[in-house]
PDB file with SEQRES, HELIX, SHEET and CRYST1 records, atoms N, CA, C and O in Angstrom:
SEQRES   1 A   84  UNK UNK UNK UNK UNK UNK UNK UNK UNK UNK UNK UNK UNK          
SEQRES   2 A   84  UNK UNK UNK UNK UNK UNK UNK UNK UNK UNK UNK UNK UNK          
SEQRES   3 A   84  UNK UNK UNK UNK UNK UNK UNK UNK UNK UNK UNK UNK UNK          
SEQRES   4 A   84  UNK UNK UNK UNK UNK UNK UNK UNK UNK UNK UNK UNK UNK          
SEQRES   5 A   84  UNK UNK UNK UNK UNK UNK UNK UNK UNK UNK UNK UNK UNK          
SEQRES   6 A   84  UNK UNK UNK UNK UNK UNK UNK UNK UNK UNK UNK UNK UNK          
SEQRES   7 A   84  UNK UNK UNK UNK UNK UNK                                      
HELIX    1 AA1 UNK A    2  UNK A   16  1                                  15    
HELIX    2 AA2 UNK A   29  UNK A   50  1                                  22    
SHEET    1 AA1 2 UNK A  57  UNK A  65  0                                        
SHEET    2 AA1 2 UNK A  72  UNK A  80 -1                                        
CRYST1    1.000    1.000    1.000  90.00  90.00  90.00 P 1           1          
ATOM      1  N   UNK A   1       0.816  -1.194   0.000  1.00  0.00           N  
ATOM      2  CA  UNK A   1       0.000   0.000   0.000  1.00  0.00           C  
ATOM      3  C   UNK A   1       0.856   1.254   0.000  1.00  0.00           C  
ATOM      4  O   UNK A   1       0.559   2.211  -0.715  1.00  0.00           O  
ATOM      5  N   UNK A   2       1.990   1.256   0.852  1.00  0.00           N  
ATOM      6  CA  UNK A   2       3.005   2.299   0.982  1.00  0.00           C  
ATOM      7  C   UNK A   2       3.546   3.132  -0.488  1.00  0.00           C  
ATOM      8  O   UNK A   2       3.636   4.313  -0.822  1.00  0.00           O  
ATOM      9  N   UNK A   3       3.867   1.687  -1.192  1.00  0.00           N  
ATOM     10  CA  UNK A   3       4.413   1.885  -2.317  1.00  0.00           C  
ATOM     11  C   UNK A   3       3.504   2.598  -3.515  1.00  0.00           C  
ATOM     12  O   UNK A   3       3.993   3.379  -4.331  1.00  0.00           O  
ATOM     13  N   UNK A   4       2.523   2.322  -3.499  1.00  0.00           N  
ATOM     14  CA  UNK A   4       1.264   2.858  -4.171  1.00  0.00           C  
ATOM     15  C   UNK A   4       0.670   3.972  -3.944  1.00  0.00           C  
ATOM     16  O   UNK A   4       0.026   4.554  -4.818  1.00  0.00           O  
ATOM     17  N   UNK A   5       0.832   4.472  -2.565  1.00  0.00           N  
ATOM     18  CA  UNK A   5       0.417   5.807  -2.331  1.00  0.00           C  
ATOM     19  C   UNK A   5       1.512   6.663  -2.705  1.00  0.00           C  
ATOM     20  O   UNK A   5       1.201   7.742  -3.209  1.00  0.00           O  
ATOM     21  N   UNK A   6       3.150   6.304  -2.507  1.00  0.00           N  
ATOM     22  CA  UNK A   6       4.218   7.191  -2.890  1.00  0.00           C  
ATOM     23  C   UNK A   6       4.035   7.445  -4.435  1.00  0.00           C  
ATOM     24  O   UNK A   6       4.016   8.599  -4.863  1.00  0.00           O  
ATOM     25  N   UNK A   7       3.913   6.448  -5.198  1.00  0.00           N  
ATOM     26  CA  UNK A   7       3.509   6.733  -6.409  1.00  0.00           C  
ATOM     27  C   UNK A   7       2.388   8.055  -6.997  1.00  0.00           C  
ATOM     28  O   UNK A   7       2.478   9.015  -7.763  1.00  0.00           O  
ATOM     29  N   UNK A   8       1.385   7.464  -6.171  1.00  0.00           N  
ATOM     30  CA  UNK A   8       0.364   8.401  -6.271  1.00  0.00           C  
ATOM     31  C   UNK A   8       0.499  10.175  -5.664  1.00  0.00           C  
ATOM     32  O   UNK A   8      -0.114  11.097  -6.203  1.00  0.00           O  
ATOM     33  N   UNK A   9       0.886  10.247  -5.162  1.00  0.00           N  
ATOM     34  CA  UNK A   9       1.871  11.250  -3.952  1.00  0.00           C  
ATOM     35  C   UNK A   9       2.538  12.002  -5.486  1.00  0.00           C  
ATOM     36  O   UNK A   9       2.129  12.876  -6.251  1.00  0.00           O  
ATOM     37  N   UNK A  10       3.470  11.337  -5.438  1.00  0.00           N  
ATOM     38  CA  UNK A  10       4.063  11.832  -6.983  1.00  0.00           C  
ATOM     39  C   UNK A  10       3.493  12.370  -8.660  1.00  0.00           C  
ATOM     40  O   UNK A  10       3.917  13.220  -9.442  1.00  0.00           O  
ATOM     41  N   UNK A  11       2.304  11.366  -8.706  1.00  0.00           N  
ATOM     42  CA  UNK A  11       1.672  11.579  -9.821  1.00  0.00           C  
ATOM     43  C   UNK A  11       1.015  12.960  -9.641  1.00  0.00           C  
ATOM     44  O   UNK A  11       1.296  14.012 -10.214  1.00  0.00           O  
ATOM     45  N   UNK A  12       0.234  12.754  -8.869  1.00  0.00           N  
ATOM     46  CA  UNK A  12      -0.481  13.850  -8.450  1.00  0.00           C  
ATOM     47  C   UNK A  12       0.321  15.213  -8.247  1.00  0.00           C  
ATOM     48  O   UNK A  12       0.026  16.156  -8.982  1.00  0.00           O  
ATOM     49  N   UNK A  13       1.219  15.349  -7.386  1.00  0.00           N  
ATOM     50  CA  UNK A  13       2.080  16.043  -7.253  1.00  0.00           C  
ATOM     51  C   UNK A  13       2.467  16.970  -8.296  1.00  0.00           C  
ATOM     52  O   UNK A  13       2.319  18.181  -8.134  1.00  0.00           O  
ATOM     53  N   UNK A  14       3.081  16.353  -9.630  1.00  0.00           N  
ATOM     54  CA  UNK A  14       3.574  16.398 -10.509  1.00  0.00           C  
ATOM     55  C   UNK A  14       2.896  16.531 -11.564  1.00  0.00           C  
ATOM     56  O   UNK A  14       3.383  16.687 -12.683  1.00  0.00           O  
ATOM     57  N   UNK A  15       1.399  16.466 -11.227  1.00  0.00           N  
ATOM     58  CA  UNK A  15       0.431  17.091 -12.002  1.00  0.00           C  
ATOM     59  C   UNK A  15       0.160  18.740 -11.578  1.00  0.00           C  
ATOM     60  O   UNK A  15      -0.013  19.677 -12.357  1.00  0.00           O  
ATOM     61  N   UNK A  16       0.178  18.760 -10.449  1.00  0.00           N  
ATOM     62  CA  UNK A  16      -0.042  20.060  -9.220  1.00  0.00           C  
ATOM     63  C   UNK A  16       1.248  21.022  -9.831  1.00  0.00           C  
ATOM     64  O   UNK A  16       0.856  22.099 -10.280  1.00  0.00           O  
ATOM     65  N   UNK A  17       1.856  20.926  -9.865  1.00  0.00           N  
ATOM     66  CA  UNK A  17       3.009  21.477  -9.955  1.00  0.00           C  
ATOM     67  C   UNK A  17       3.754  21.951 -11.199  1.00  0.00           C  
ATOM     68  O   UNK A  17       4.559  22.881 -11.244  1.00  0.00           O  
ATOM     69  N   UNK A  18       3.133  20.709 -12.780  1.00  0.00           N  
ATOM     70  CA  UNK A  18       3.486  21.332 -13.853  1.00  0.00           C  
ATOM     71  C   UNK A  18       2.595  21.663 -14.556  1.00  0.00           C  
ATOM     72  O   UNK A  18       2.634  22.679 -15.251  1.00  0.00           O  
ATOM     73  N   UNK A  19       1.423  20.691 -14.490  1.00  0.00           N  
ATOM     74  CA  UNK A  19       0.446  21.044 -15.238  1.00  0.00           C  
ATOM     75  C   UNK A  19      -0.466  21.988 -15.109  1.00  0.00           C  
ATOM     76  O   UNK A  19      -0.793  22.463 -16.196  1.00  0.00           O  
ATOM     77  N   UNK A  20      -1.013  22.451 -14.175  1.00  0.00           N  
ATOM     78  CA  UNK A  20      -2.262  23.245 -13.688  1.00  0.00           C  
ATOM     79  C   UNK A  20      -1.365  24.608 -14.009  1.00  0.00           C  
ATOM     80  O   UNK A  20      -0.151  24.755 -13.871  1.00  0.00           O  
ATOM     81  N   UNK A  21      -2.479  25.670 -14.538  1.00  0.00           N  
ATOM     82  CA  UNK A  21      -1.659  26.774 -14.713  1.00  0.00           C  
ATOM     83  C   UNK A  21      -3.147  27.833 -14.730  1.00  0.00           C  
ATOM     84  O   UNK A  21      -3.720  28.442 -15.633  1.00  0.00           O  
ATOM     85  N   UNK A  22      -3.469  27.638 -12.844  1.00  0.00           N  
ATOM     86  CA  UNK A  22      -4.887  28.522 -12.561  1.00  0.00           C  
ATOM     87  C   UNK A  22      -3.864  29.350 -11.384  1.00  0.00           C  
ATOM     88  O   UNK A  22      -2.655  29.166 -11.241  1.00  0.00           O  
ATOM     89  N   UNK A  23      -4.525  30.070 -10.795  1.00  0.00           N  
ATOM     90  CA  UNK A  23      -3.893  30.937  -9.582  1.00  0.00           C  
ATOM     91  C   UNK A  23      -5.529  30.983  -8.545  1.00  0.00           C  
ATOM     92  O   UNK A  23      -6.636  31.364  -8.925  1.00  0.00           O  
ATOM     93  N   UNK A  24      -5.275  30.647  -7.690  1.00  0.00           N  
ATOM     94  CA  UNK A  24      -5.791  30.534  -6.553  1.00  0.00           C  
ATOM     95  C   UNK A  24      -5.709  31.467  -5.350  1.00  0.00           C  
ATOM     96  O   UNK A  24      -4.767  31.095  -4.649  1.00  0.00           O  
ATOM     97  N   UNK A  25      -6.161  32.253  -4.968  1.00  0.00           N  
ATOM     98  CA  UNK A  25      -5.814  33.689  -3.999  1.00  0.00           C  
ATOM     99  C   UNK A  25      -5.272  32.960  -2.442  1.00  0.00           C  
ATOM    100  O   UNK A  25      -5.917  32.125  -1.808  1.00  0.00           O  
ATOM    101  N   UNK A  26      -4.216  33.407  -2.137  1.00  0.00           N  
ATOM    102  CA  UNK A  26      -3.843  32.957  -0.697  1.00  0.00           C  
ATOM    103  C   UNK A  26      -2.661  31.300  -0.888  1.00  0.00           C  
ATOM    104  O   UNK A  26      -1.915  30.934   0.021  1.00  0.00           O  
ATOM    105  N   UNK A  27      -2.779  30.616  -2.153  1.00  0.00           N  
ATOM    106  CA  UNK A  27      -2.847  29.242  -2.136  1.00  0.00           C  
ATOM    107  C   UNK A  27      -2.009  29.093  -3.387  1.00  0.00           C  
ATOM    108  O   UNK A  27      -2.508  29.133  -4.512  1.00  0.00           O  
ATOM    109  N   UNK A  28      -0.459  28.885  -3.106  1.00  0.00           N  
ATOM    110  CA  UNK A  28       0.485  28.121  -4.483  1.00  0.00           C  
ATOM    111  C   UNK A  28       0.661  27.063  -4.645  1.00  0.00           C  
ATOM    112  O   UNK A  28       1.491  26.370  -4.056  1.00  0.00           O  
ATOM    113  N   UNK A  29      -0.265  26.652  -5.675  1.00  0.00           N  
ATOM    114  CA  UNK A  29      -0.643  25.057  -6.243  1.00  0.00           C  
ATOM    115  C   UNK A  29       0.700  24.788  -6.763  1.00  0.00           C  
ATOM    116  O   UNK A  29       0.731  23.566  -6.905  1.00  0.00           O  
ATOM    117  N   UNK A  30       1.963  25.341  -7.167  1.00  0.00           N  
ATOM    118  CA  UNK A  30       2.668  24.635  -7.677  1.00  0.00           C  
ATOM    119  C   UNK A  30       3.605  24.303  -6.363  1.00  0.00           C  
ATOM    120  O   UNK A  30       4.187  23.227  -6.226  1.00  0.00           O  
ATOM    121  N   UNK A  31       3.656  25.255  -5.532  1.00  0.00           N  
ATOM    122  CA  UNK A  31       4.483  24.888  -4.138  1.00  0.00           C  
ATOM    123  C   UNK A  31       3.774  23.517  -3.562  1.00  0.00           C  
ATOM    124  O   UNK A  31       4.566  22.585  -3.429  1.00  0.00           O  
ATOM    125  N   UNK A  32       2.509  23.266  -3.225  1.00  0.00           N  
ATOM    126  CA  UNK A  32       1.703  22.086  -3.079  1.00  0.00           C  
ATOM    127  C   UNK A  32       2.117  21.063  -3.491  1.00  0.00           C  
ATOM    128  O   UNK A  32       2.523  20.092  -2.853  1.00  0.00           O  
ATOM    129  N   UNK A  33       2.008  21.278  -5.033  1.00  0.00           N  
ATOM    130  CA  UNK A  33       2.549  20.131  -5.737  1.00  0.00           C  
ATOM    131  C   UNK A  33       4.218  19.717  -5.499  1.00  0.00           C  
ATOM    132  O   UNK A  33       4.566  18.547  -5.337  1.00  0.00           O  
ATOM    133  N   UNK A  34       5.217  20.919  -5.508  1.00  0.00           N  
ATOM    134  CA  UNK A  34       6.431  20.217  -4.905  1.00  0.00           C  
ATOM    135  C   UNK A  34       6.259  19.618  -3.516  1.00  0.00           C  
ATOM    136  O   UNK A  34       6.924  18.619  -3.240  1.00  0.00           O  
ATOM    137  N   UNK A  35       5.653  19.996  -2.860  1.00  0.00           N  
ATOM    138  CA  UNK A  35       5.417  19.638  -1.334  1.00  0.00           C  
ATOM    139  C   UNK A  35       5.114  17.954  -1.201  1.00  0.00           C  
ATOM    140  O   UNK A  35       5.722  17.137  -0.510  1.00  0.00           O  
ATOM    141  N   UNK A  36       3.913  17.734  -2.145  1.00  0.00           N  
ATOM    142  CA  UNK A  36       3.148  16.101  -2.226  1.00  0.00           C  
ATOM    143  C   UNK A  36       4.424  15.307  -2.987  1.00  0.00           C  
ATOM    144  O   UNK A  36       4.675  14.183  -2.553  1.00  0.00           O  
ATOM    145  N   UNK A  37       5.504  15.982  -4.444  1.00  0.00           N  
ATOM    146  CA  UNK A  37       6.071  15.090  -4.664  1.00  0.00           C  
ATOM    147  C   UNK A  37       7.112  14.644  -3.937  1.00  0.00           C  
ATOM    148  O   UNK A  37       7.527  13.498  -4.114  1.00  0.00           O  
ATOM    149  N   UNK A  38       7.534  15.269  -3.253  1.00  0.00           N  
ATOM    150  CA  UNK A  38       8.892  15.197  -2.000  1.00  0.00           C  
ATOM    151  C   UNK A  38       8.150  13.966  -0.954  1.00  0.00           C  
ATOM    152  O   UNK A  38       8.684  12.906  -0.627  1.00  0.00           O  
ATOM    153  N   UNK A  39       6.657  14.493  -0.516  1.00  0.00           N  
ATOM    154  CA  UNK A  39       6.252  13.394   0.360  1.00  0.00           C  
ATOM    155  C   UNK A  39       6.210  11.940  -0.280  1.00  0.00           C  
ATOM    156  O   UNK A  39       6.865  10.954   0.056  1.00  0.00           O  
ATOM    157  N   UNK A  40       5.221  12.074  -1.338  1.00  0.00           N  
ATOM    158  CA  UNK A  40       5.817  10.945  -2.056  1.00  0.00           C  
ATOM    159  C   UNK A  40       6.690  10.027  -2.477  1.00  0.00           C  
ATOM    160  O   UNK A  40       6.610   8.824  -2.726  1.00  0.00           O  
ATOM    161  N   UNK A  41       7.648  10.926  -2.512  1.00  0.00           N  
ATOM    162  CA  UNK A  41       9.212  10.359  -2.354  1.00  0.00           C  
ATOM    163  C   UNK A  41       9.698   9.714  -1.197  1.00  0.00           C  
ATOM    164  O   UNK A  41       9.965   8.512  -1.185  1.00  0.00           O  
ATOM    165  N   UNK A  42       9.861  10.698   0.086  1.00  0.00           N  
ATOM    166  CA  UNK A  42       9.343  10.202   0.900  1.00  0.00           C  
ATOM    167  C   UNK A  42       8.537   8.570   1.218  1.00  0.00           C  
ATOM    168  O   UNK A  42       9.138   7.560   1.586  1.00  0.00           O  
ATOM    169  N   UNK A  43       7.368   8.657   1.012  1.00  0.00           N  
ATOM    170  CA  UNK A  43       6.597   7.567   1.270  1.00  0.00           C  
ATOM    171  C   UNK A  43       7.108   6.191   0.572  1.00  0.00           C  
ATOM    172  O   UNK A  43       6.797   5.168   1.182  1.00  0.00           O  
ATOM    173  N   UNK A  44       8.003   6.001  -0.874  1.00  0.00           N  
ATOM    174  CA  UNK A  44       7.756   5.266  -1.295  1.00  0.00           C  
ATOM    175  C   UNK A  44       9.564   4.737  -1.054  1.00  0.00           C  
ATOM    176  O   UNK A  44       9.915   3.557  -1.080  1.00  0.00           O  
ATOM    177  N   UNK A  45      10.196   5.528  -0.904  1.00  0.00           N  
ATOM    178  CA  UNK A  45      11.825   5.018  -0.426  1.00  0.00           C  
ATOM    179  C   UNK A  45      10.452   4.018   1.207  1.00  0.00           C  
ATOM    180  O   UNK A  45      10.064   2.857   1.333  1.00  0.00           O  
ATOM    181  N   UNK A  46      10.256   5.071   1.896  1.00  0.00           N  
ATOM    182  CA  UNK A  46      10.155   3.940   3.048  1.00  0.00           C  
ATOM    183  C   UNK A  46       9.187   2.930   2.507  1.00  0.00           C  
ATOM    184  O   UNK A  46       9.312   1.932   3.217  1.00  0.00           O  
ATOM    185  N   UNK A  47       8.587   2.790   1.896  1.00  0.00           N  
ATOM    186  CA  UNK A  47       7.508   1.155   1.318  1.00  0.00           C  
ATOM    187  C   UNK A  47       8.688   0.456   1.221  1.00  0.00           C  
ATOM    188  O   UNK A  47       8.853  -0.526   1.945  1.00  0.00           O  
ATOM    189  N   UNK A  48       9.651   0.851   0.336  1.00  0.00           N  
ATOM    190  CA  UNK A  48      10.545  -0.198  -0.405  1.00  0.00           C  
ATOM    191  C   UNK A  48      11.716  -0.830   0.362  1.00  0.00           C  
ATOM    192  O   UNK A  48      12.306  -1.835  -0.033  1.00  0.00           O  
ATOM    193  N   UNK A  49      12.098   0.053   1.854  1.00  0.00           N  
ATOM    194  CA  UNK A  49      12.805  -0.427   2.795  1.00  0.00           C  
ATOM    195  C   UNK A  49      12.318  -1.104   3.649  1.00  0.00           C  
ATOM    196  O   UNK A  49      12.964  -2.051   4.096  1.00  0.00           O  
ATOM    197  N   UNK A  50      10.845  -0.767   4.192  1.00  0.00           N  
ATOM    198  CA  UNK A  50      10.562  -1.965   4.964  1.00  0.00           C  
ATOM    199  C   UNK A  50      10.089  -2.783   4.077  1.00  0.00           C  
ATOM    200  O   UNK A  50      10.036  -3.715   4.880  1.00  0.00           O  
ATOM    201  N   UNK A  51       9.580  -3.388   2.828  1.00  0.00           N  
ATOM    202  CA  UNK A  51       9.313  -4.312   2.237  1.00  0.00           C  
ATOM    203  C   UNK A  51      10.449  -5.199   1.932  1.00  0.00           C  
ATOM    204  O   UNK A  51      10.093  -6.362   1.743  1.00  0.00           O  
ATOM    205  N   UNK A  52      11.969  -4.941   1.809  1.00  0.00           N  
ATOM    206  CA  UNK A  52      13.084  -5.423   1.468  1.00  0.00           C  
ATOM    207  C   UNK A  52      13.819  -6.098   3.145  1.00  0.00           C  
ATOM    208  O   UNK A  52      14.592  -7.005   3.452  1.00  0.00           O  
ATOM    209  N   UNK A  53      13.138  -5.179   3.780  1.00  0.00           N  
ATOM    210  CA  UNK A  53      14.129  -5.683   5.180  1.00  0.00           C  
ATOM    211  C   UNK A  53      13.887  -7.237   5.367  1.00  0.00           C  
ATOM    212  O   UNK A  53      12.960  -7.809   4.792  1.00  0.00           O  
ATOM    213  N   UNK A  54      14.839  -7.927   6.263  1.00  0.00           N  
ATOM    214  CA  UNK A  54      14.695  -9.299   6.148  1.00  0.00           C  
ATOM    215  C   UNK A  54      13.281  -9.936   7.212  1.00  0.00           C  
ATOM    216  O   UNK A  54      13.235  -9.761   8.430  1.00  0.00           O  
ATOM    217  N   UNK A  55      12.658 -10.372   6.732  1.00  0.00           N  
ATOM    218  CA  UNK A  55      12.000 -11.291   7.660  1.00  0.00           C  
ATOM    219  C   UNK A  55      12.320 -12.132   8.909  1.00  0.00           C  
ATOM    220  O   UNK A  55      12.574 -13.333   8.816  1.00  0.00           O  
ATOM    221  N   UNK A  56      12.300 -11.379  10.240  1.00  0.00           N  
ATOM    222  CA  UNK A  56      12.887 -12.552  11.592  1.00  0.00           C  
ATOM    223  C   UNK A  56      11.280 -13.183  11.666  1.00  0.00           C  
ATOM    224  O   UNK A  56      10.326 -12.406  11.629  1.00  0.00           O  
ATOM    225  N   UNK A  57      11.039 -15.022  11.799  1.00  0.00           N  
ATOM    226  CA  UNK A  57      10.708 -15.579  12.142  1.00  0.00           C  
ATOM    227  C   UNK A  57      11.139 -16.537  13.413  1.00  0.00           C  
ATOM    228  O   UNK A  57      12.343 -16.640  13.650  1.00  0.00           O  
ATOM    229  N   UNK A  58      10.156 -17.263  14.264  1.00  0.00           N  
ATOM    230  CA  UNK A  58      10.935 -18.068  15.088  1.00  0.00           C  
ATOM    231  C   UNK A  58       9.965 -19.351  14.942  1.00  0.00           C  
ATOM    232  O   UNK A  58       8.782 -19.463  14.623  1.00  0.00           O  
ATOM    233  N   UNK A  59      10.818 -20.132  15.255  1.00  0.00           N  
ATOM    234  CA  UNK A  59      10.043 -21.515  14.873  1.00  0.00           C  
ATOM    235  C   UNK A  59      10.039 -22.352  16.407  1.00  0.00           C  
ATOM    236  O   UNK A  59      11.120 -22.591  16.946  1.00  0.00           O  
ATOM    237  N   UNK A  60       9.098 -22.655  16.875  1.00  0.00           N  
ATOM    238  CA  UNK A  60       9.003 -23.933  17.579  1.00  0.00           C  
ATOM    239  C   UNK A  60       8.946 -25.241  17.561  1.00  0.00           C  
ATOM    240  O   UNK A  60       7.728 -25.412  17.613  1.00  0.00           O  
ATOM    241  N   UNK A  61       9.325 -26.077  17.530  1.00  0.00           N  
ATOM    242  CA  UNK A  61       9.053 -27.171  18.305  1.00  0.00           C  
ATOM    243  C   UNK A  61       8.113 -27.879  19.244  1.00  0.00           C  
ATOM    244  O   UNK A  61       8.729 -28.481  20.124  1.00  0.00           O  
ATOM    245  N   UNK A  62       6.900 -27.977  19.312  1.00  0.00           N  
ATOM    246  CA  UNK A  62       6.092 -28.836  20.204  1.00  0.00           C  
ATOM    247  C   UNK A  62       5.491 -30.068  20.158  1.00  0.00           C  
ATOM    248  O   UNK A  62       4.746 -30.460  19.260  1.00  0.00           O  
ATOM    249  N   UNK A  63       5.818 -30.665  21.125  1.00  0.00           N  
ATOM    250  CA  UNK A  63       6.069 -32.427  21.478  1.00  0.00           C  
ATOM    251  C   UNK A  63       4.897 -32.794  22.158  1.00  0.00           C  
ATOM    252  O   UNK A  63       5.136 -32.598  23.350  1.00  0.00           O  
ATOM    253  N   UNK A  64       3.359 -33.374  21.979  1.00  0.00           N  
ATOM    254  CA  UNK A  64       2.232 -33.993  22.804  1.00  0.00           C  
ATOM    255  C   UNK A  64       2.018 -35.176  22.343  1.00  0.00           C  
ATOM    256  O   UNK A  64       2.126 -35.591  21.189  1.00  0.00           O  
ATOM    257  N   UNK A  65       1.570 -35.947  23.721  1.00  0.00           N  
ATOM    258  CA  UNK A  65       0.671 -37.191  23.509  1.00  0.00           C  
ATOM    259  C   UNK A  65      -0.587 -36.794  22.962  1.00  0.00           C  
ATOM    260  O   UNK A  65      -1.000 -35.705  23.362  1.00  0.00           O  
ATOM    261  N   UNK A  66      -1.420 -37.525  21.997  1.00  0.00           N  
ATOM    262  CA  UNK A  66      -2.618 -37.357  21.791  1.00  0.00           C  
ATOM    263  C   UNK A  66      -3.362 -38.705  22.916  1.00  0.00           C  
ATOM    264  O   UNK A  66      -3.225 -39.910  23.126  1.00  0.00           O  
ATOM    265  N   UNK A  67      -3.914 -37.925  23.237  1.00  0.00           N  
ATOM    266  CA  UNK A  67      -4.852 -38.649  24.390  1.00  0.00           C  
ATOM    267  C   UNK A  67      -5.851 -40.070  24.371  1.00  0.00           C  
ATOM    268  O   UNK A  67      -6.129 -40.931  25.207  1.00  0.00           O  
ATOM    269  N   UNK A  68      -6.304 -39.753  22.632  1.00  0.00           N  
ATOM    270  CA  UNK A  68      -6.997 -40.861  22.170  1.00  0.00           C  
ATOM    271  C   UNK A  68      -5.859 -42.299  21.470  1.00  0.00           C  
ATOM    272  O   UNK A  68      -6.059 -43.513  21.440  1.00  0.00           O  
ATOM    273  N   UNK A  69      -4.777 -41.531  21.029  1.00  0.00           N  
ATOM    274  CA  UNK A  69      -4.147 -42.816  20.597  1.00  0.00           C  
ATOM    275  C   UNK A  69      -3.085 -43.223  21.587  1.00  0.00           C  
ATOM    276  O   UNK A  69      -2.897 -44.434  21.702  1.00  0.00           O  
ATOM    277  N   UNK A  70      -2.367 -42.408  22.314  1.00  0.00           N  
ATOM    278  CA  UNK A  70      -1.313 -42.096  23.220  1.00  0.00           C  
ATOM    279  C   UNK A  70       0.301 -42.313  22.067  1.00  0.00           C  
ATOM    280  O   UNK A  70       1.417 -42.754  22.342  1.00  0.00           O  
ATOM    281  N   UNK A  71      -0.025 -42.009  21.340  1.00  0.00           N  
ATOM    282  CA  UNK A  71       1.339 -41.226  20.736  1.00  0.00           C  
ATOM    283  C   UNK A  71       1.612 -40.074  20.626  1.00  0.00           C  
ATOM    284  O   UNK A  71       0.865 -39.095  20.609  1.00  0.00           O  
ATOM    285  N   UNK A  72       3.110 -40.174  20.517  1.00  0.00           N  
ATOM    286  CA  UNK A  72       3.841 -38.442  20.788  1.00  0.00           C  
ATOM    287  C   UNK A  72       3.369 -37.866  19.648  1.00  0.00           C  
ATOM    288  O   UNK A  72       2.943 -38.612  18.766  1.00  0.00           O  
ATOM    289  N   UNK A  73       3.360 -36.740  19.499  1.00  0.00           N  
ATOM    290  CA  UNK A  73       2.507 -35.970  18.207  1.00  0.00           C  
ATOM    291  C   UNK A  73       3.901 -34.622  18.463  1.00  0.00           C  
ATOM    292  O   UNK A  73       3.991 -33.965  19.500  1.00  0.00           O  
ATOM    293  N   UNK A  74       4.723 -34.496  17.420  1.00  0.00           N  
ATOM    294  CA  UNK A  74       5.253 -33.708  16.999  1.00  0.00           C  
ATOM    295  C   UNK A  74       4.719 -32.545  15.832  1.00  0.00           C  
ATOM    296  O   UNK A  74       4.568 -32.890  14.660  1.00  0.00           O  
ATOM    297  N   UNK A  75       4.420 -30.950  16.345  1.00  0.00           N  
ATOM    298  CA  UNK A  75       4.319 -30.306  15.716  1.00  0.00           C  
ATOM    299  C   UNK A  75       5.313 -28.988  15.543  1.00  0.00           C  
ATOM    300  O   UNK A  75       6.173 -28.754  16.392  1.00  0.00           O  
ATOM    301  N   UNK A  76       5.093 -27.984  14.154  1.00  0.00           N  
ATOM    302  CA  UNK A  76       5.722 -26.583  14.697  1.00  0.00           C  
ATOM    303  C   UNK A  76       5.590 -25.704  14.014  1.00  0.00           C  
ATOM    304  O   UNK A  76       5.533 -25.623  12.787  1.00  0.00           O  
ATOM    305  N   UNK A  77       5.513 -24.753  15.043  1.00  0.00           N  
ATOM    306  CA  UNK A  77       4.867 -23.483  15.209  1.00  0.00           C  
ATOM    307  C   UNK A  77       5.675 -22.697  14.524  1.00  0.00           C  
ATOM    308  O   UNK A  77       6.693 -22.484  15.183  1.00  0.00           O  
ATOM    309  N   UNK A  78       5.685 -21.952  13.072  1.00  0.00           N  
ATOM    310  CA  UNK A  78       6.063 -20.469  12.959  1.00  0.00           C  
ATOM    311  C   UNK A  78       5.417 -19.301  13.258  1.00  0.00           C  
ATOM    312  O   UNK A  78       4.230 -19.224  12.940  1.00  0.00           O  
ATOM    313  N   UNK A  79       6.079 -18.139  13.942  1.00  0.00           N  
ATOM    314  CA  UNK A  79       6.040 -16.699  14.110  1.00  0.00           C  
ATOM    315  C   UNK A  79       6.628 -16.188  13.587  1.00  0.00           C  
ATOM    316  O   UNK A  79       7.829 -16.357  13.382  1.00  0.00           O  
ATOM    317  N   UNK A  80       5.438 -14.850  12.957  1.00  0.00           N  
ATOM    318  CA  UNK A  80       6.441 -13.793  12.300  1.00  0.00           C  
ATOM    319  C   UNK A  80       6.545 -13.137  13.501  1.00  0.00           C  
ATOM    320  O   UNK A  80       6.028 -13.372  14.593  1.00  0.00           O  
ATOM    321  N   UNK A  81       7.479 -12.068  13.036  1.00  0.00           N  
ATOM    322  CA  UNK A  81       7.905 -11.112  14.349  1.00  0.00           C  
ATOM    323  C   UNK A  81       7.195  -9.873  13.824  1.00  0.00           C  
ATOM    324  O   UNK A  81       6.851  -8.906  14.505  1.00  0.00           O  
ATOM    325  N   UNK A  82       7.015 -10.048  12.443  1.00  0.00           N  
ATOM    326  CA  UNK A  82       5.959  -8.497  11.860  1.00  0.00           C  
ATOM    327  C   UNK A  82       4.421  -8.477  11.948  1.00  0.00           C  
ATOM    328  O   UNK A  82       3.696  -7.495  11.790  1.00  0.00           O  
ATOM    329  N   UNK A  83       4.035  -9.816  12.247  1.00  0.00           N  
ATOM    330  CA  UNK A  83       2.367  -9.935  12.465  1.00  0.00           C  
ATOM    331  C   UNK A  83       2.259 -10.503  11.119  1.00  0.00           C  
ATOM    332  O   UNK A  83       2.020  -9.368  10.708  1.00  0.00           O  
ATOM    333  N   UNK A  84       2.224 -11.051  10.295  1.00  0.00           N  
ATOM    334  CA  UNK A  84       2.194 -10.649   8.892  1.00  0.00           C  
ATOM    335  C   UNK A  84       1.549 -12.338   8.724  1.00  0.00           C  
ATOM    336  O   UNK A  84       1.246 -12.776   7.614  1.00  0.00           O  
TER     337      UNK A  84                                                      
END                                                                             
């Protein structure tokens, strides 16, 4: 989503800024528009760094009898550490 809004951030931006050629009292649409493409920029370096950073998972190990057959029942558990 990060990455898609920086994009958009930019497009827009960069519409604001070269294309529009109205004047607005109080309000510089082309300053705006540099403003959104910088955020944009902004926004989409960070999408692409946390999307690249490495994944820490942890894995378990868990060892039960099942009650009905009485054998050991080996399973295991991954966690992300990002929720993900």
């Amino acid at each position: 989503m990060s990455i898609g809004g920086g994009i958009f951030l930019l497009v827009v931006g960069a519409i604001m800024a070269f294309a529009f050629d109205f004047t607005v009292v109080g309000i510089d649409i082309q300053l705006i528009g540099y403003i959104l493409m910088v955020a944009g920029f902004l926004v989409l370096v960070l999408g692409i760094v946390l999307r690249l950073r490495p994944r820490r998972a942890t894995t378990s190990v868990v060892a039960e009898i099942d009650p009905v057959t009485g054998q050991r029942v080996v399973r295991r558990v991954d966690e992300d550490d990002r929720g993900v």
